[in-house]
SERO-4910 file (N, C-alpha, C, O; in steps of 0.05 Angstrom, whole numbers):
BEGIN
 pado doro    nc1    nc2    nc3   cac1   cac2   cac3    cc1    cc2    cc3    oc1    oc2    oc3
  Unk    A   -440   -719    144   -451   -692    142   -434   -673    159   -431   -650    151
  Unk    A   -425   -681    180   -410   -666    195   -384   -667    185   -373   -645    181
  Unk    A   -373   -683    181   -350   -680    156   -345   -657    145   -326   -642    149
  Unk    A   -371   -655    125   -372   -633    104   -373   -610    111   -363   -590    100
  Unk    A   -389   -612    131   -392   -578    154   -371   -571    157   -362   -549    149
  Unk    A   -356   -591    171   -324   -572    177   -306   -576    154   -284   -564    153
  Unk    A   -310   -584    144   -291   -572    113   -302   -549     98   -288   -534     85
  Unk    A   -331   -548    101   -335   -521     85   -327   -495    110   -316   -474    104
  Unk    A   -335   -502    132   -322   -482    145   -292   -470    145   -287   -446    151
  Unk    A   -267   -491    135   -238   -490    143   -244   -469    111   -233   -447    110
  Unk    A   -258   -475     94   -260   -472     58   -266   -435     63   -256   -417     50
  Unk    A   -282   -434     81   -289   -399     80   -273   -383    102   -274   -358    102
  Unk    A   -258   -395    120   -240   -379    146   -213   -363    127   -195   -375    114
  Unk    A   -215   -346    130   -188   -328    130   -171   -326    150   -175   -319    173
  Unk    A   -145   -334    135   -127   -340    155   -105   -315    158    -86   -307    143
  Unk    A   -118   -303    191    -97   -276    185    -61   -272    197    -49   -251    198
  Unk    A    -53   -296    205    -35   -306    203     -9   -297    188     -7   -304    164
  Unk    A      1   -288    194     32   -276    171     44   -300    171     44   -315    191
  Unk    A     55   -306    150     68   -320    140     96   -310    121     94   -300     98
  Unk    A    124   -316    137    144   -298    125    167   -332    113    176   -348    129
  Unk    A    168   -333     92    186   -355     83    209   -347     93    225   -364     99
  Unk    A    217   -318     96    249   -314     98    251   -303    129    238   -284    137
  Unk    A    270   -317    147    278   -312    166    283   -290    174    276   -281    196
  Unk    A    300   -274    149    307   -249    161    282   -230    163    279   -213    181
  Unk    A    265   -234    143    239   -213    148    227   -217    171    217   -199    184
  Unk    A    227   -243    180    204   -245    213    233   -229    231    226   -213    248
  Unk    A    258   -234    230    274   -225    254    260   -187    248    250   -174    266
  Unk    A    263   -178    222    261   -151    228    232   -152    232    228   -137    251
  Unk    A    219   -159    227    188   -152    244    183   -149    266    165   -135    276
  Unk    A    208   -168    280    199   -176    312    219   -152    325    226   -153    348
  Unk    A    227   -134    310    248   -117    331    254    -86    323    247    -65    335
  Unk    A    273    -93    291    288    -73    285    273    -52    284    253    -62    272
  Unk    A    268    -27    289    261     -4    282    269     11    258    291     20    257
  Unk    A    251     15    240    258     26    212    242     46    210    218     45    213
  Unk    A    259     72    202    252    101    202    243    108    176    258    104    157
  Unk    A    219    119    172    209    127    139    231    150    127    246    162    142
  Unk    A    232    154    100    256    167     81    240    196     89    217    200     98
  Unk    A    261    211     82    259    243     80    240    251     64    243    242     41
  Unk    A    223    263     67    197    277     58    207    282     31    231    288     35
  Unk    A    201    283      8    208    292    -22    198    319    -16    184    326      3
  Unk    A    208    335    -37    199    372    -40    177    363    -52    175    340    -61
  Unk    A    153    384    -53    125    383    -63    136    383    -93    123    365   -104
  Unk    A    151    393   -109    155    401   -139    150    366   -151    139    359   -172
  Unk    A    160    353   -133    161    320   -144    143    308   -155    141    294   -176
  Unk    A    125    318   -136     90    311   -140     67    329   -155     43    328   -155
  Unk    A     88    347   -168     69    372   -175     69    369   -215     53    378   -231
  Unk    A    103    347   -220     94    353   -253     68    342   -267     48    330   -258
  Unk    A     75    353   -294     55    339   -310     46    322   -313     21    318   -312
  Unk    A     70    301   -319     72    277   -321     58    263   -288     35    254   -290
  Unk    A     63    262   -277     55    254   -248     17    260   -249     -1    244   -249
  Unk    A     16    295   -249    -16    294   -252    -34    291   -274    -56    303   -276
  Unk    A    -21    269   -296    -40    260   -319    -37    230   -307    -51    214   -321
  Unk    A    -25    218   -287    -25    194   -283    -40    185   -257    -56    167   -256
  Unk    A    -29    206   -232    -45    214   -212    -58    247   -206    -47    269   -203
  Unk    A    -82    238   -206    -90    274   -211    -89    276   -183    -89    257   -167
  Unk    A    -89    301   -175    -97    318   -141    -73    303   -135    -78    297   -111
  Unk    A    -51    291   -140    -35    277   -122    -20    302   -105    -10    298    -83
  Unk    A    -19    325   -116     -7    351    -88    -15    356    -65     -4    372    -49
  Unk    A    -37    341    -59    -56    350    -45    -47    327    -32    -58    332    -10
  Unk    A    -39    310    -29    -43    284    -15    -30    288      8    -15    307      9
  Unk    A    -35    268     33    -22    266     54      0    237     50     -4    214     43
  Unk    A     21    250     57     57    231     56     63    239     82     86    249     85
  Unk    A     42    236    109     55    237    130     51    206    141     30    193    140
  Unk    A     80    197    155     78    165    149     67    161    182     62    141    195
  Unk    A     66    195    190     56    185    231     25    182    229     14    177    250
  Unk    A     10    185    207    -10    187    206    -30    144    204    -51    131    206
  Unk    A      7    143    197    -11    105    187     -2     99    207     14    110    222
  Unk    A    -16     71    209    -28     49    233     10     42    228     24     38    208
  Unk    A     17     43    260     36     29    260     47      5    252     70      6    242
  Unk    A     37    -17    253     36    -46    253     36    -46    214     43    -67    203
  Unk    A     29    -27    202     23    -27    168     47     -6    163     54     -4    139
  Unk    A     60     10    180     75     25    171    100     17    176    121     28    170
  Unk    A     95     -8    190    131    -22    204    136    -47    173    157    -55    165
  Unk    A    106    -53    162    116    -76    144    115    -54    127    133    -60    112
  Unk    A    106    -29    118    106    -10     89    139    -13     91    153    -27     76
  Unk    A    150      3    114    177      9    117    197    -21    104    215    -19     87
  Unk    A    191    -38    112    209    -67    103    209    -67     75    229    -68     61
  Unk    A    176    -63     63    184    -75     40    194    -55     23    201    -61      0
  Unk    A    197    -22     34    213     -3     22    248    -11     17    262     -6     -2
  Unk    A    257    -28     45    270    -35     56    293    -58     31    316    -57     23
  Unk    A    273    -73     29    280    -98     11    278    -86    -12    294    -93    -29
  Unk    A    261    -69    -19    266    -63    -50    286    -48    -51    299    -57    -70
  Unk    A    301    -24    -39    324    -18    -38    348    -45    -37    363    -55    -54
  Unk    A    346    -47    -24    368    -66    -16    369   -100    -30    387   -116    -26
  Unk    A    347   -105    -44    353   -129    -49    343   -123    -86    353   -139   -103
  Unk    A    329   -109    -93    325    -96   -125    334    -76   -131    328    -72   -155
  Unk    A    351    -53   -119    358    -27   -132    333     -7   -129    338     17   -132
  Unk    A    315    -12   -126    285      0   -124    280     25    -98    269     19    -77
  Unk    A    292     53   -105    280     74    -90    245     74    -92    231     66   -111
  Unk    A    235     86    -68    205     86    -65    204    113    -54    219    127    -41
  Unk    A    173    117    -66    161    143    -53    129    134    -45    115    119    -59
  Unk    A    121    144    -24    102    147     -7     87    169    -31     90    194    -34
  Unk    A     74    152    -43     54    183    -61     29    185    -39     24    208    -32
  Unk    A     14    165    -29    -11    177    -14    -10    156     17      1    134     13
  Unk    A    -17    161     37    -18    153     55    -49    146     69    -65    129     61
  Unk    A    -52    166     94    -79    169    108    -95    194     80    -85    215     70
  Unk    A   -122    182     76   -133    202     67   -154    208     83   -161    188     95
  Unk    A   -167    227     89   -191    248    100   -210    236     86   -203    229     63
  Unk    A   -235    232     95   -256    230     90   -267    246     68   -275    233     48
  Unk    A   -269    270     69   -268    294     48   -249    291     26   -253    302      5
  Unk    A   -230    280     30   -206    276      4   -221    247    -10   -219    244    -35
  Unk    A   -232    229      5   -238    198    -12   -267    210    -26   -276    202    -47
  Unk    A   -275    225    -16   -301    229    -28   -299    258    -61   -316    264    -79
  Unk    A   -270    268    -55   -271    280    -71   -258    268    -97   -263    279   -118
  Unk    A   -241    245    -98   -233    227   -111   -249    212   -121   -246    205   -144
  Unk    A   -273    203   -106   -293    184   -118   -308    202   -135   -315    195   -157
  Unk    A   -311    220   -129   -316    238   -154   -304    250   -176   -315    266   -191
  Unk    A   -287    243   -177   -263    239   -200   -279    216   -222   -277    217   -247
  Unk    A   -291    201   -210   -294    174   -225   -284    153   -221   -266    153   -205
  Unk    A   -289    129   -232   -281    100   -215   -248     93   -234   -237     71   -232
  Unk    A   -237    112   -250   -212    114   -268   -187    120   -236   -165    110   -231
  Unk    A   -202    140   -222   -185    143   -198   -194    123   -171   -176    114   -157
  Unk    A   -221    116   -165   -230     97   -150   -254     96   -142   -271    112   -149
  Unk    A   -260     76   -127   -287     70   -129   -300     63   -101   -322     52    -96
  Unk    A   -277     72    -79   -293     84    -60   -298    106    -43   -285    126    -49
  Unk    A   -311    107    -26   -324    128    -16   -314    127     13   -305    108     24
  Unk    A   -319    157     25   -312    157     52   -312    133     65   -335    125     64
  Unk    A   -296    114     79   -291    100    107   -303     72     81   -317     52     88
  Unk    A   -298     75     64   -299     51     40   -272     41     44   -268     17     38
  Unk    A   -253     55     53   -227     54     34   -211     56     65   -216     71     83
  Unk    A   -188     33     63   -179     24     86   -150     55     85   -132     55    102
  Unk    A   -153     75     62   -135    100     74   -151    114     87   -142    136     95
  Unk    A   -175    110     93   -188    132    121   -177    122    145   -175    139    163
  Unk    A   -166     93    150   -149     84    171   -126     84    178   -115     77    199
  Unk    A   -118     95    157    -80     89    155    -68     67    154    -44     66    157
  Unk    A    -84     43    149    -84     18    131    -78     22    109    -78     -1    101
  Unk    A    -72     38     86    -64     39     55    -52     58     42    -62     80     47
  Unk    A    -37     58     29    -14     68     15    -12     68    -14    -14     45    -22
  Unk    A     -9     85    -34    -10     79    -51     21     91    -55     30    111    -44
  Unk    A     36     74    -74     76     77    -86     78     78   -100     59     70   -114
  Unk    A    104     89   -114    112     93   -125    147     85   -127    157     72   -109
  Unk    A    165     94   -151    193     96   -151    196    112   -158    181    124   -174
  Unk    A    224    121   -148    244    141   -153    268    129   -172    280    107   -170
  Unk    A    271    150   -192    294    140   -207    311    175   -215    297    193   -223
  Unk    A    333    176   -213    344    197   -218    330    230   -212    332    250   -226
  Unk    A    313    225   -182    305    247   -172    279    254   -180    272    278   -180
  Unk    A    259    230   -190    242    232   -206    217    215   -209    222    196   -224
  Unk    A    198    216   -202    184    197   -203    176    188   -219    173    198   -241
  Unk    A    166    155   -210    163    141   -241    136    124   -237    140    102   -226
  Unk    A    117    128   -242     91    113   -232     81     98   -267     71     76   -271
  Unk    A     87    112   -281     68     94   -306     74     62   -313     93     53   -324
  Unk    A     55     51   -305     74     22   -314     73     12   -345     68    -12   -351
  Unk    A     78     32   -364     77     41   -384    113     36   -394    123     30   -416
  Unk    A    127     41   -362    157     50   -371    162     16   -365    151     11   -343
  Unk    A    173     -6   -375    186    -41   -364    198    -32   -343    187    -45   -326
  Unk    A    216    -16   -330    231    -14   -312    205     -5   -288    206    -17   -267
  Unk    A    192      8   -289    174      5   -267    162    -13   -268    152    -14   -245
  Unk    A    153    -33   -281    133    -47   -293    143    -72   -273    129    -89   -261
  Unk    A    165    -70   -274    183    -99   -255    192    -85   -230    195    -98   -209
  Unk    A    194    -64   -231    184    -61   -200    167    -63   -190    170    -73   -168
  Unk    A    133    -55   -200    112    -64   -195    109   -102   -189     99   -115   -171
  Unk    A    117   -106   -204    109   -138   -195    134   -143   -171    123   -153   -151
  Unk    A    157   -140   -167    181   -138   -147    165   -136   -119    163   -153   -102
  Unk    A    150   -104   -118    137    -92   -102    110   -112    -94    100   -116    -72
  Unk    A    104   -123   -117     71   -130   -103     79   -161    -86     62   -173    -73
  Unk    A    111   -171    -90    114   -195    -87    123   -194    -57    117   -213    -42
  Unk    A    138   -173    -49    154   -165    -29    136   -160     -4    140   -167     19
  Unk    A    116   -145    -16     88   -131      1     82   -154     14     84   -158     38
  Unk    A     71   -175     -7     47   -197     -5     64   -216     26     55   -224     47
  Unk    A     98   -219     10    108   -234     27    111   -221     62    122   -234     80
  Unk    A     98   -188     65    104   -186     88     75   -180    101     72   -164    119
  Unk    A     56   -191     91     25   -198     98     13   -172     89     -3   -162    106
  Unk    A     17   -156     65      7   -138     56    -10   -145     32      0   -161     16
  Unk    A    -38   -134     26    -51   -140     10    -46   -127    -20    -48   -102    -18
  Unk    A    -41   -132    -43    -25   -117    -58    -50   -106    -76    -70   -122    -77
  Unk    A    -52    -80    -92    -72    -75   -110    -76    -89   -136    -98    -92   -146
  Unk    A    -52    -98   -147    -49   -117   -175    -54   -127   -180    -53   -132   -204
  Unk    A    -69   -142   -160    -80   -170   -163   -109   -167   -169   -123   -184   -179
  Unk    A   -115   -143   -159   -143   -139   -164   -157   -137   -193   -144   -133   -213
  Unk    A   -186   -142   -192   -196   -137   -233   -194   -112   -237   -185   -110   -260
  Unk    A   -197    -90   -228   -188    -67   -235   -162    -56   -225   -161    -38   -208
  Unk    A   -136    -71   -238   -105    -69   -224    -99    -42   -212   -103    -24   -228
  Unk    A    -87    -33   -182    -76    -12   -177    -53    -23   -170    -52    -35   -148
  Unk    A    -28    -22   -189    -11    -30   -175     11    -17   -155     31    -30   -148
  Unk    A      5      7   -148     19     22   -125     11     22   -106     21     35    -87
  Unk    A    -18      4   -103    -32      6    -71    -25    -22    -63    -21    -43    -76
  Unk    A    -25    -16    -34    -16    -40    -14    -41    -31      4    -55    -11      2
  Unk    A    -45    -56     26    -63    -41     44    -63    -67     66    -59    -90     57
  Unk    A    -69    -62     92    -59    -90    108    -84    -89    122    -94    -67    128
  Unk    A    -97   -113    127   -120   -127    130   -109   -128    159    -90   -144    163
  Unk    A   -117   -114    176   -107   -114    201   -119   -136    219   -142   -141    210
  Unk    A   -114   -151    239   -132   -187    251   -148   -161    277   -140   -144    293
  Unk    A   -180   -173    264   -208   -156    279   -209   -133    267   -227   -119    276
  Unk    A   -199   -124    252   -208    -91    235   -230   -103    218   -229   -124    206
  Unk    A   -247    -87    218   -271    -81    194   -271    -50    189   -267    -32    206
  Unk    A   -277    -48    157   -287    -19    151   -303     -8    166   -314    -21    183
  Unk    A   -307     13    164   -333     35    179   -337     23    210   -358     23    221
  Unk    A   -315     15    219   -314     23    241   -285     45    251   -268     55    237
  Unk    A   -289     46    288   -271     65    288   -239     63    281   -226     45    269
  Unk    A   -230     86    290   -192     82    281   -187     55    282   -202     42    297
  Unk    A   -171     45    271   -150     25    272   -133     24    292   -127      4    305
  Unk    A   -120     53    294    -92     68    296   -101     68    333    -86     78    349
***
């Protein structure tokens, strides 16, 4: 009986533990300092195409001092590796959102998301939602194959640097990442 106790216990523990197969990703974790890319002009985020895919995305916050460091040092890597090891430019489409911004989205409908103030690990600066850049331009539909394999590139790169990826989820977002910080719970205070 006690047996079984502690096996169903090992069966429900989450292990928050990073786990990096590639050497070089734990050396840059443990040191290098990596600086977020140059702010895009607002026009980037303002076409058509962009707000039939993400609506209100003008409005968003792309300030990267606003996220939890420790989530903005692995965002930065796996920006990092997708440059450098897929050809894959990235853009920071949403970052920290405001309380007043998650609640005005959830009112959008559950097509944009489905939570609510301090629901949603961007009231912490835990989550990010990306994108790519291709010829000065953003490319979010995974409609286009060439984003489509960046999206899976991206969700693989994330996962491998202890980031939770959206793709995987039953209602897929695949530009959100979001890092399960060890002792963070929702609705409590900052993270940061």
């Amino acid at each position: 009986m006690i047996a079984i106790a502690l096996r169903g216990r090992q069966l429900f523990q989450y292990d928050d533990t990073l786990r990096v197969p590639d050497e070089k990703i734990a050396a840059l974790l443990k040191g290098e300092q990596l600086v977020p890319p140059l702010p895009l002009p607002p026009e980037v985020f303002a076409t058509r195409e962009v707000e039939q895919v993400r609506p209100a995305l003008k409005d968003a916050s792309r300030d990267w001092n606003l996220l939890d460091t420790d989530f903005r040092t692995r965002l930065l890597l796996v920006y990092k590796i997708m440059r450098e090891q897929h050809g894959y430019e990235m853009a920071l489409l949403e970052g920290y959102r405001s309380p007043e911004r998650q609640n005005r989205l959830a009112q959008m409908g559950s097509n944009v998301t489905n939570a609510a103030a301090f629901q949603s690990y961007h009231q912490y600066g835990l989550a990010a939602d990306n994108a790519f850049l291709r010829d000065g331009k953003l490319v979010i539909s995974e409609k286009d194959p060439w984003a489509m394999r960046g999206y899976q590139l991206y969700g693989q790169v994330a996962e491998e640097v202890g980031l939770t990826w959206g793709g995987r989820w039953k209602m897929m977002d695949l530009g959100h990442v979001e890092y399960h910080k060890p002792g963070f719970k929702l609705g409590r205070s900052s993270a940061r």
